[in-house]
Backbone bond lengths (Angstrom), bond angles and torsions (degrees), N, CA, C in turn:
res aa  C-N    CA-C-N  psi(-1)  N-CA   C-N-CA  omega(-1)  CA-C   N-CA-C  phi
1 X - - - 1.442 - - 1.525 109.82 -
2 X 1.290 113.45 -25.82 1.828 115.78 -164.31 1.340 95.07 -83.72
3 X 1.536 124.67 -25.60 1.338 124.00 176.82 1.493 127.54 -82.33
4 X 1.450 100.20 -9.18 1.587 103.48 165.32 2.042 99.96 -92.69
5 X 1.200 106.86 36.45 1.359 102.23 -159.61 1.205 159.12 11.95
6 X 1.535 93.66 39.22 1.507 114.08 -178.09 2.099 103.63 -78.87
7 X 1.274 108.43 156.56 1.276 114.01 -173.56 1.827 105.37 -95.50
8 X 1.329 115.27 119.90 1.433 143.77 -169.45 1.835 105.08 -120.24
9 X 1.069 84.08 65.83 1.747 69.84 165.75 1.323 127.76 -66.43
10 X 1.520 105.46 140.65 1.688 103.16 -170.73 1.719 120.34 -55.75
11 X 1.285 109.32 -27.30 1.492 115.73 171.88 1.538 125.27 -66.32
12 X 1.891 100.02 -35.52 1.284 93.16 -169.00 1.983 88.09 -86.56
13 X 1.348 116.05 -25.01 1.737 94.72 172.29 1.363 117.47 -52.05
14 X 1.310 126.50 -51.62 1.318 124.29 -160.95 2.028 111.93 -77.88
15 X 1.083 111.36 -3.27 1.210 115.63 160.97 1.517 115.17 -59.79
16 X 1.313 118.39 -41.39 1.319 123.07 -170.51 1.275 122.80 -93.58
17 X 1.574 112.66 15.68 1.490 130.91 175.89 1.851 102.57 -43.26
18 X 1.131 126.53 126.86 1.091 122.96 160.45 2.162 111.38 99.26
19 X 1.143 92.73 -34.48 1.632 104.68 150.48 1.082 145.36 -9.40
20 X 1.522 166.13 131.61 1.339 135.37 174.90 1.482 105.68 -77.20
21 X 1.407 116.73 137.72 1.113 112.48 178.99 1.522 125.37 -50.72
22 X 1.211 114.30 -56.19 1.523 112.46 164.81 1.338 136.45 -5.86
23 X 1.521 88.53 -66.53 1.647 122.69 -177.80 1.664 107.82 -63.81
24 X 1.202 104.34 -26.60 1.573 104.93 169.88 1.463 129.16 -94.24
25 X 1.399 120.08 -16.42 1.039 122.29 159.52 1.897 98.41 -100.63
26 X 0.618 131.41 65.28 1.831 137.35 170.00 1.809 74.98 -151.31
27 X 0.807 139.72 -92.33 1.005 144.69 -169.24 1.887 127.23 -21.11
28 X 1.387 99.97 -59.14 1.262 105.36 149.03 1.429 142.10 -70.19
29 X 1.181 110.33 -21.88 2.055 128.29 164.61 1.971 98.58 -68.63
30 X 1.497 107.60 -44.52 1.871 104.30 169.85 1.690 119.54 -53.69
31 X 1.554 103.17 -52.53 1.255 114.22 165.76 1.665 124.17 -43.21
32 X 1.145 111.15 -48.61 1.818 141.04 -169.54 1.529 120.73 -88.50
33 X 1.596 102.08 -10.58 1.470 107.79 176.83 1.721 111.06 62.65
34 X 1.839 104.96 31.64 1.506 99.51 -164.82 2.084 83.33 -118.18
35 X 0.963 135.19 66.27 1.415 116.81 175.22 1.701 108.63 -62.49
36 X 1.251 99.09 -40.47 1.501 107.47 -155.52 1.612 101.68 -78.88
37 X 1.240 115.88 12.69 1.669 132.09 147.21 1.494 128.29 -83.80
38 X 0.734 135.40 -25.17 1.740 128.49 -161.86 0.888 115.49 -49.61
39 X 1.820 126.83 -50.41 1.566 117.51 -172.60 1.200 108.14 -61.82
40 X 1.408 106.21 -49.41 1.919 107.11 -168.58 1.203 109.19 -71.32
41 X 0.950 126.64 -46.79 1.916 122.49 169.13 1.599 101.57 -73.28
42 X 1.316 164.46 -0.84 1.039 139.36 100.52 1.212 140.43 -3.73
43 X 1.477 103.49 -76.59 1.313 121.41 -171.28 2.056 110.18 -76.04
44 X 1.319 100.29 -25.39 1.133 109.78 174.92 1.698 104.72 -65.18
45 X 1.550 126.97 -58.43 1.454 139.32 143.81 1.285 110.69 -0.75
46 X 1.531 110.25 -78.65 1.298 108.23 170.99 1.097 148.95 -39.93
47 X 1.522 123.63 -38.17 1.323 153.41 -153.21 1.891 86.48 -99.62
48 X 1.074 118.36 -62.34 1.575 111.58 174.80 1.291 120.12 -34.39
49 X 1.844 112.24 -61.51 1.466 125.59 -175.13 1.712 98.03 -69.71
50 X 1.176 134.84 -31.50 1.392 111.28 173.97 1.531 113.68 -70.20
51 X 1.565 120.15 -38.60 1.385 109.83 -177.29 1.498 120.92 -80.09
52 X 1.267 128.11 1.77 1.591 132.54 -173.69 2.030 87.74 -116.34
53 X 1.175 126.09 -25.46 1.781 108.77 170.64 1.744 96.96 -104.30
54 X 0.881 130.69 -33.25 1.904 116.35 172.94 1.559 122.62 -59.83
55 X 1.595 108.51 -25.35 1.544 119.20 -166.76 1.587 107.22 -53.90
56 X 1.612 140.97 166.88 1.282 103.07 172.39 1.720 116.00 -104.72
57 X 1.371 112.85 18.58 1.053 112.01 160.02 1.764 107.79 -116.63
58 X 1.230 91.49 82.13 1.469 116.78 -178.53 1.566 101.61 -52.20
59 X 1.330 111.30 168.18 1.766 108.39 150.50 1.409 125.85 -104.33
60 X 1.345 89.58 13.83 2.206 100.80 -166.33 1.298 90.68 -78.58
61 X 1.216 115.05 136.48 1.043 117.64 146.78 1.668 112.86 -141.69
62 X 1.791 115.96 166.20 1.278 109.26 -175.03 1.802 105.92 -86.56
63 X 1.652 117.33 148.31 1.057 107.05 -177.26 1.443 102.70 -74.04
64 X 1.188 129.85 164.74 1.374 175.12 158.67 2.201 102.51 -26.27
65 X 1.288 94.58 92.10 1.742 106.86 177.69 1.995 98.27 77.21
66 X 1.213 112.60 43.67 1.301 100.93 -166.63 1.459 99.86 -107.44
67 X 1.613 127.82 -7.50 1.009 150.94 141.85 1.489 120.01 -38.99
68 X 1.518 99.99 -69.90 1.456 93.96 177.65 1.656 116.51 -76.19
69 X 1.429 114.42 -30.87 1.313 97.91 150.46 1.594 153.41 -36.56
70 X 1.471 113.03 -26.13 1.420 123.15 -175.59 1.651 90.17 -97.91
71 X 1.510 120.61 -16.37 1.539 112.73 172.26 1.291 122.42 -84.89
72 X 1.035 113.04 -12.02 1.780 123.99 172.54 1.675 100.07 -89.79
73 X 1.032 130.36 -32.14 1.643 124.25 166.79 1.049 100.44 -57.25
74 X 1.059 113.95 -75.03 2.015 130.91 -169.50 2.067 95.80 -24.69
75 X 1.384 88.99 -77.95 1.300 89.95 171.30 1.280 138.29 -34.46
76 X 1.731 118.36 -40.12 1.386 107.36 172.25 1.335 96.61 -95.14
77 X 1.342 150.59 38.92 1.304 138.50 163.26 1.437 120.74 85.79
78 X 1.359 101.09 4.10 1.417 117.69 176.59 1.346 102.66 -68.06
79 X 1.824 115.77 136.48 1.522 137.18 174.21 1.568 89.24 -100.98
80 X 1.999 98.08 125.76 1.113 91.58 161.27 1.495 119.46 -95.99
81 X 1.450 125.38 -171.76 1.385 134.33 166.48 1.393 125.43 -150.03
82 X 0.964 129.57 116.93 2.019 109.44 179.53 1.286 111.91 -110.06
83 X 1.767 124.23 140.70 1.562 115.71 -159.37 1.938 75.00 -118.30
84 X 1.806 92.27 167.74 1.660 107.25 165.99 1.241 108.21 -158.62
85 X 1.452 121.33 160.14 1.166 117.52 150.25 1.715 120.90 -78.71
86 X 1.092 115.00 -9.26 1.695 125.11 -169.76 2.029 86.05 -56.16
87 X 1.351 98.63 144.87 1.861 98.90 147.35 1.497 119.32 -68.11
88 X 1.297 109.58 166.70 1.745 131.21 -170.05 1.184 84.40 -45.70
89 X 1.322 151.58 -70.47 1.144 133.57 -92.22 1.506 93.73 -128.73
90 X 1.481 126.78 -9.64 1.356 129.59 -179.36 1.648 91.87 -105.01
91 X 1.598 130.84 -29.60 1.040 112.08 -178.99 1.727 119.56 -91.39
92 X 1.097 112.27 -23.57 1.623 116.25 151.51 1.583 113.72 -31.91
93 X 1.360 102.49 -82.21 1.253 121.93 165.07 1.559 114.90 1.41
94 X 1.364 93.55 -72.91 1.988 108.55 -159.82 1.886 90.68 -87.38
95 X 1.682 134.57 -21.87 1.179 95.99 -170.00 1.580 97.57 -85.84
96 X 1.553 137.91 -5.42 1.535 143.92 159.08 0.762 107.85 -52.51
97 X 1.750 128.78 -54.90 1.764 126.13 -165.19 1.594 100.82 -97.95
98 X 1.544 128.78 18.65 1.675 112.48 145.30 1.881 100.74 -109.79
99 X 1.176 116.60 -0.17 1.059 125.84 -158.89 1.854 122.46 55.63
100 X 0.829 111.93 37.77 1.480 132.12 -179.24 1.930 102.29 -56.35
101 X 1.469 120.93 -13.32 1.479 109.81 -149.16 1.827 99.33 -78.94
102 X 1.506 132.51 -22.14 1.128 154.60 177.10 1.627 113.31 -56.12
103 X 1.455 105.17 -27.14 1.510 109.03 -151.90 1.938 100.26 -116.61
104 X 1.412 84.84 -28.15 1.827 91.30 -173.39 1.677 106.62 -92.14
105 X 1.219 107.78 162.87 1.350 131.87 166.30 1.378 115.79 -87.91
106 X 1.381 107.83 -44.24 1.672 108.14 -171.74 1.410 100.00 -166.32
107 X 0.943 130.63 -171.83 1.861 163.07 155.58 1.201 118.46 -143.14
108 X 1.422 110.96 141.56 1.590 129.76 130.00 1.118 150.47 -103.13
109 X 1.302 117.43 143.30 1.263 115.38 173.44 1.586 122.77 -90.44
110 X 1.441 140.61 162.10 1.190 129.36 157.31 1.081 142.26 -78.56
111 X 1.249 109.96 0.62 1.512 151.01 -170.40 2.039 106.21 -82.70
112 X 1.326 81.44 -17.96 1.578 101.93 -151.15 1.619 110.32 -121.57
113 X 1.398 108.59 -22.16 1.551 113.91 171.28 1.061 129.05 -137.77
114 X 1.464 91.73 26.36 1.756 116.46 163.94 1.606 101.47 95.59
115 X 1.610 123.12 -64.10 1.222 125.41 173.49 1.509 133.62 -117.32
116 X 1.241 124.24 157.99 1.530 118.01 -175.37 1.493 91.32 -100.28
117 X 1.727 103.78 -171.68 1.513 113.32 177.64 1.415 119.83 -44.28
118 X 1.704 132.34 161.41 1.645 86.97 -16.55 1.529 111.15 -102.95
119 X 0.568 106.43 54.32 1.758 111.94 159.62 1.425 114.11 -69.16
120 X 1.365 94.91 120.35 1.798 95.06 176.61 2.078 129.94 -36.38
């Protein structure tokens, strides 16, 4: 988005952690007086976040005992779930390449239930 040189402040990005992506670049094109951008600066969006989480020296990594954490749920009967704003196909992706698929019950996307955080 900063490269279509619209102004993104780092505060107002990180508000939207968890977000549907869409909604955040629609959001910033409202801000920017750019409507008649979204798909292509979307899709442009997209194409970034797939090549910086597909690369194979990714930057994902799992936090620290978060493993044995989803095993102490398991144990008390706890169902897990993990929500994102990422699309299917970038969040697939990362729960294969931390190997997360063993430990979870399910995911969502926001893409997929209308809204990301924090909406339930």
């Amino acid at each position: 988005m900063r490269e279509e040189g619209w102004n993104v402040p780092d505060d107002e990005f990180n508000a939207w952690h968890g977000a549907n992506k869409k909604e955040v670049v629609e959001y910033f094109a409202g801000t920017n007086g750019a409507k008649g951008r979204i798909d292509a600066v979307y899709q442009s969006f997209n194409d970034e976040l797939e090549a910086v989480y597909f690369k194979e020296d990714s930057p994902v990594k799992p936090m620290p005992g978060v493993y044995e954490y989803f095993e102490e749920l398991r144990a008390a009967g706890i169902k897990i779930g993990l929500d994102t704003g990422f699309p299917r196909k970038i969040a697939d992706h990362i729960i294969a390449q931390l190997n997360f698929g063993p430990y979870i019950d399910g995911s969502c996307v926001a893409m997929e239930v209308g809204h990301g955080r924090p909406y339930p």
